[in-house]
C-alpha positions in Angstrom: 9.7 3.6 -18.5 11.2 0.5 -20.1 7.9 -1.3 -19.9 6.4 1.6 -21.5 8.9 1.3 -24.5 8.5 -2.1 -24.8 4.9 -1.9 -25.4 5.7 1.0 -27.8 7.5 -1.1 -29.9 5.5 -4.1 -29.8 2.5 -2.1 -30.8 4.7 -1.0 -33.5 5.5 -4.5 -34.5 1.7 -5.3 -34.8 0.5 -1.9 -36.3 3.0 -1.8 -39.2 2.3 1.7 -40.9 -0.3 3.1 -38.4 0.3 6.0 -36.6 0.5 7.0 -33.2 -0.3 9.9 -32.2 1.7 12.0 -29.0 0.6 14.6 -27.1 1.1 17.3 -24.8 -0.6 15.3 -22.5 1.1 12.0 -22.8 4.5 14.2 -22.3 3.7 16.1 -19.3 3.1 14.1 -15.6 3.2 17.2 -13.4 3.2 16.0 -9.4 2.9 18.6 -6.6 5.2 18.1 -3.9 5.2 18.3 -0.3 8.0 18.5 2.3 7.9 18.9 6.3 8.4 22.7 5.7 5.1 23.2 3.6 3.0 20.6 5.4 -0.1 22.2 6.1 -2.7 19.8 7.6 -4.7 21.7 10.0 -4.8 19.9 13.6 -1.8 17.9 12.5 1.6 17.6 13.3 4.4 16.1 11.1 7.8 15.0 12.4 10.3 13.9 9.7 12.3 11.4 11.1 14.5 8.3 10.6 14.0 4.5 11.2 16.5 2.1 11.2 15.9 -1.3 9.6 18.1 -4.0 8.3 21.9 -3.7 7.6 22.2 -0.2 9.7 20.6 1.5 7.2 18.1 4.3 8.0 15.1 5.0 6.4 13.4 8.3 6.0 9.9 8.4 7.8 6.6 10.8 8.6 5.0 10.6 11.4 1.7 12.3 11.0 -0.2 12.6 14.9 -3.5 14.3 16.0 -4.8 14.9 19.5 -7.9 12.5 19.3 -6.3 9.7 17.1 -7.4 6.7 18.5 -5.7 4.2 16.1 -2.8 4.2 13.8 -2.0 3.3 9.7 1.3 2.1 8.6 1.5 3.1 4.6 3.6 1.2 1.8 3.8 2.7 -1.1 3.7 1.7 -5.0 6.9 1.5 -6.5 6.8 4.8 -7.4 6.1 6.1 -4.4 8.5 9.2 -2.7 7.4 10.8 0.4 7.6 14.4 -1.1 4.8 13.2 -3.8 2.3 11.8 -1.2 -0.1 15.4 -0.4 -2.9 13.2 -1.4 -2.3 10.3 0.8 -1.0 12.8 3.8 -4.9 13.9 3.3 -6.4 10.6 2.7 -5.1 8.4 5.7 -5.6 11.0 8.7 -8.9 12.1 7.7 -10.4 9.8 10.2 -8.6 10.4 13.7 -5.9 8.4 13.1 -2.3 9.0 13.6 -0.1 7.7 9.9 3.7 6.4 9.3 4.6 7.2 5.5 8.6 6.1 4.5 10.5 6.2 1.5 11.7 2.6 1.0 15.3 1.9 0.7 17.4 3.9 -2.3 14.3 6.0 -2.1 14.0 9.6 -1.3 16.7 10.5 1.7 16.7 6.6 2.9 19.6 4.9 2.8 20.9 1.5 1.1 20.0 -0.4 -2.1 16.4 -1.9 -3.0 15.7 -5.5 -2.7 12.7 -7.8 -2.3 14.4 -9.5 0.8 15.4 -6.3 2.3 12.2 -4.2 1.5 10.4 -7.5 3.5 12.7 -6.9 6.7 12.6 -3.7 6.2 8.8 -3.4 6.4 8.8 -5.7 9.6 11.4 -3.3 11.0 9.4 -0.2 10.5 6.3 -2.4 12.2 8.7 -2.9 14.8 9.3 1.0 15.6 5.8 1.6 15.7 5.1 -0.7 18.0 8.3 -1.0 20.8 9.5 2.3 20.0 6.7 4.8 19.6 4.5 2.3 21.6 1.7 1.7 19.2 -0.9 -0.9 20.2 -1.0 -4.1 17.9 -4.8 -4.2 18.0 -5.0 -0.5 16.8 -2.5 -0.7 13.8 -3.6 -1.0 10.4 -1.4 -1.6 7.6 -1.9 -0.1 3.9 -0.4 -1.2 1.2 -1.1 0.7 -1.9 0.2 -1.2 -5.6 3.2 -3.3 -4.9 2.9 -2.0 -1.0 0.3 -4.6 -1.0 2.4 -7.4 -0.8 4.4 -5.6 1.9 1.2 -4.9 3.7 0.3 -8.2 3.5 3.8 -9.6 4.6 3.6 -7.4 7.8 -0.1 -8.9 8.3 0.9 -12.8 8.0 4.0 -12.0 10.4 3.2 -9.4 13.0 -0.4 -8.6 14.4 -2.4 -5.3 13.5 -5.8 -4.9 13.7 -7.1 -4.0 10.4 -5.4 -4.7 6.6 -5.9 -2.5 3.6 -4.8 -3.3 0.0 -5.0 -0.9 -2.5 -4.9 -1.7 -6.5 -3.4 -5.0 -5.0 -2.0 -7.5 -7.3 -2.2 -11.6 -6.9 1.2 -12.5 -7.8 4.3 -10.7 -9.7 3.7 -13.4 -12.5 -0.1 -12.4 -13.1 0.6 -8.9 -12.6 3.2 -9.5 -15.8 0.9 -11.2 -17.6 -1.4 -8.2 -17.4 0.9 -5.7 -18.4 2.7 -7.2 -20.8 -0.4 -9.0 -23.0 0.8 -12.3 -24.6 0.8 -10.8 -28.9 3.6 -8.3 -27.2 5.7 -11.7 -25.6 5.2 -13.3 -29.0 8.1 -10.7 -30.0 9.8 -10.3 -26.5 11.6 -12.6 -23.7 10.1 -11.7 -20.5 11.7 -13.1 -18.0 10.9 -12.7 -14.1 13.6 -12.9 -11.4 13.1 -15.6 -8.9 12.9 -13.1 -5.7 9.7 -11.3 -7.4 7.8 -15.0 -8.7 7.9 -15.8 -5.4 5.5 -12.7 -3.9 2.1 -14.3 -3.3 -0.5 -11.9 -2.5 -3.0 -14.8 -2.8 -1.3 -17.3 0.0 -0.8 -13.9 2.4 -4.5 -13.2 2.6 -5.8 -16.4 2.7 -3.6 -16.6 6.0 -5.8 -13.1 7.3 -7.8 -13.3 10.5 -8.6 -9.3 11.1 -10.6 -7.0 8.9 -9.9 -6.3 5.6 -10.3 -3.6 2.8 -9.6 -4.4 -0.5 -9.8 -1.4 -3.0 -9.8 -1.3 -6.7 -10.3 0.9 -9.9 -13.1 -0.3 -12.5 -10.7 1.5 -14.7 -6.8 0.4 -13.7 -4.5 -0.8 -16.7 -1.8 -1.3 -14.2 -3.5 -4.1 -11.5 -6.5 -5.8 -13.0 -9.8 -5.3 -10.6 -10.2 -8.7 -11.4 -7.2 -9.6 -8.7 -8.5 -7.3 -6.0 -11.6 -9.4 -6.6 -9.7 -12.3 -6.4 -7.8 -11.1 -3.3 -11.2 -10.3 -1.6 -12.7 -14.1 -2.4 -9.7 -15.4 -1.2 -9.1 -13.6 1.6 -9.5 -15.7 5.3 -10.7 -12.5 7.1 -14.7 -13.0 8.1 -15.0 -9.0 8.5 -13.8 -8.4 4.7 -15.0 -5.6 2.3 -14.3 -5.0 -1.7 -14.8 -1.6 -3.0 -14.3 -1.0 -6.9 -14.1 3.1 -8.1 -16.2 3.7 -10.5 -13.8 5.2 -13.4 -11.6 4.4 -10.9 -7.8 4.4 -12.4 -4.6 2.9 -10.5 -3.7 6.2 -8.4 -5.9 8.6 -6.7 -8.9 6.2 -5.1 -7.8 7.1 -1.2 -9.6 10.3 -1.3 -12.9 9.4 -3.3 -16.2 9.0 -1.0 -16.2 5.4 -1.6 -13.2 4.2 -0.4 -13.1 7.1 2.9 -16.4 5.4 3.4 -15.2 2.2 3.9 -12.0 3.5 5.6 -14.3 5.2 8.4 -15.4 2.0 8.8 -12.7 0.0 9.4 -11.1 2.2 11.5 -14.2 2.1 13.5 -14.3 -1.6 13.7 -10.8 -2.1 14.7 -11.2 0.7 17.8 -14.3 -1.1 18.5 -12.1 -4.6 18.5 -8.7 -2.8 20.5 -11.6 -1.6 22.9 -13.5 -4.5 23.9 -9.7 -6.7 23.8 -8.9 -4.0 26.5 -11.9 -4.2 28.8 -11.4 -8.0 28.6 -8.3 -8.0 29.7 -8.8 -5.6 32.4 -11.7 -7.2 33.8 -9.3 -10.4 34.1 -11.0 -13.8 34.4 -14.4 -14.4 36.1 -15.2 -16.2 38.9 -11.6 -14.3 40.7 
């Protein structure tokens, strides 16, 4: 909201005696909610549970299974993102058989604690963590989504843990050129922007170039919150030989997980990194030749 009055006034600085016209629509942002009670994915079951992560906090977490899953997504939201806004993604991430893990991050929601960079990076690894020695998910069949700024958390978990399969969603390069874009350089003529040292530091572009598994990067031809041009940047960057960039046509910065497009390439993933786990698996249980 602050940003959003800061480029208010700045346009007023520029415009003079223009005017600006407001209305109903640029009041209104109606958001359907969701909770555990009105869940109502057919063939799907949702526990609401809690995680613990860094400084005995607990974080509040769904668990989305179905009977024929074969893999599993780990989501990280955008930083707007609350678990009892997320009907679309609920849809979005399980429509191929996989089983999901959506959390409110810290301050968020029902979780616990106080929002940090540092402790939403350990926290992410800690919610990896569950998945994986808790609930016993298999490395090779975890996929991490990041959607916004959940892509640099997505990306974090991919540089320090191993999953099978990355997706980043409206990702941005770094905080400063995601700055740069929002606030454009007439508007800093007339105001001090000034970036705090934890958030400079985020670097999607040295995470991916650091990716060995598949990736999925996703944009919107239309988004005025990430520039496409970083996804495409991400995508060019990325190390991954197995990597895909899929730009919405009219695409905006929410609502691309359920277009055709983007399930496509999903599907596909999914598929490759089940094909992956699979053949990993029949490696390993065939042992060594020549025994």
């Amino acid at each position: 909201m602050r940003l959003v009055l800061l480029l208010l006034c700045g346009s007023l600085v520029l415009t003079a005696c223009s005017a600006i016209s407001i209305g109903e629509q640029d009041v209104f942002f109606p958001k359907p909610s969701v909770t555990p009670h009105t869940f109502d994915l057919e063939g799907i079951r949702l526990s609401d549970t809690t995680v613990p992560v860094a400084d005995s906090v607990n974080v509040n977490a769904w668990h989305l299974t179905q009977a024929d899953a074969q893999a599993t997504v780990l989501f990280f939201g955008g930083n707007g993102f609350y678990l009892v806004q997320s009907r679309s993604y609920l849809r979005a991430l399980t429509r191929p058989s996989v089983n999901a893990l959506l959390w409110d991050y810290r301050g968020y929601g029902r979780s616990e604690g106080e929002p940090s960079v540092t402790a939403f990076r350990e926290d992410a690894i800690a919610v990896y963590d569950h998945l994986v020695e808790v609930r016993g998910v298999n490395p090779k069949r975890l996929l991490v989504w990041g959607h916004s700024l959940g892509s640099f958390l997505a990306a974090h978990v991919a540089t320090e843990r191993d999953v099978g399969g990355v997706v980043l969603e409206n990702p941005a390069t770094t905080v400063d050129d995601w700055v740069g874009h929002l606030i454009p350089w007439y508007v800093r003529l007339f105001l001090g922007v000034d970036v705090d040292p934890a958030l400079r530091a985020e670097s999607n572009v040295e995470q991916v170039r650091a990716l060995e598994v598949p990736l999925l990067v996703v944009a919107g031809a239309e988004d005025n919150v990430t520039d496409p041009a970083m996804a495409r940047r991400l995508h060019r960057e990325a190390g991954s030989k197995d990597k895909e960039l899929v730009v919405v046509d009219d695409g905006a910065h929410n609502g691309l997980a359920e277009t055709e497009t983007v399930q496509a390439a999903y599907r596909a993933l999914v598929g490759t990194v089940v094909q992956t786990a699979a053949a990993s698996q029949a490696v390993t249980e065939e042992g060594p030749r020549g025994e």
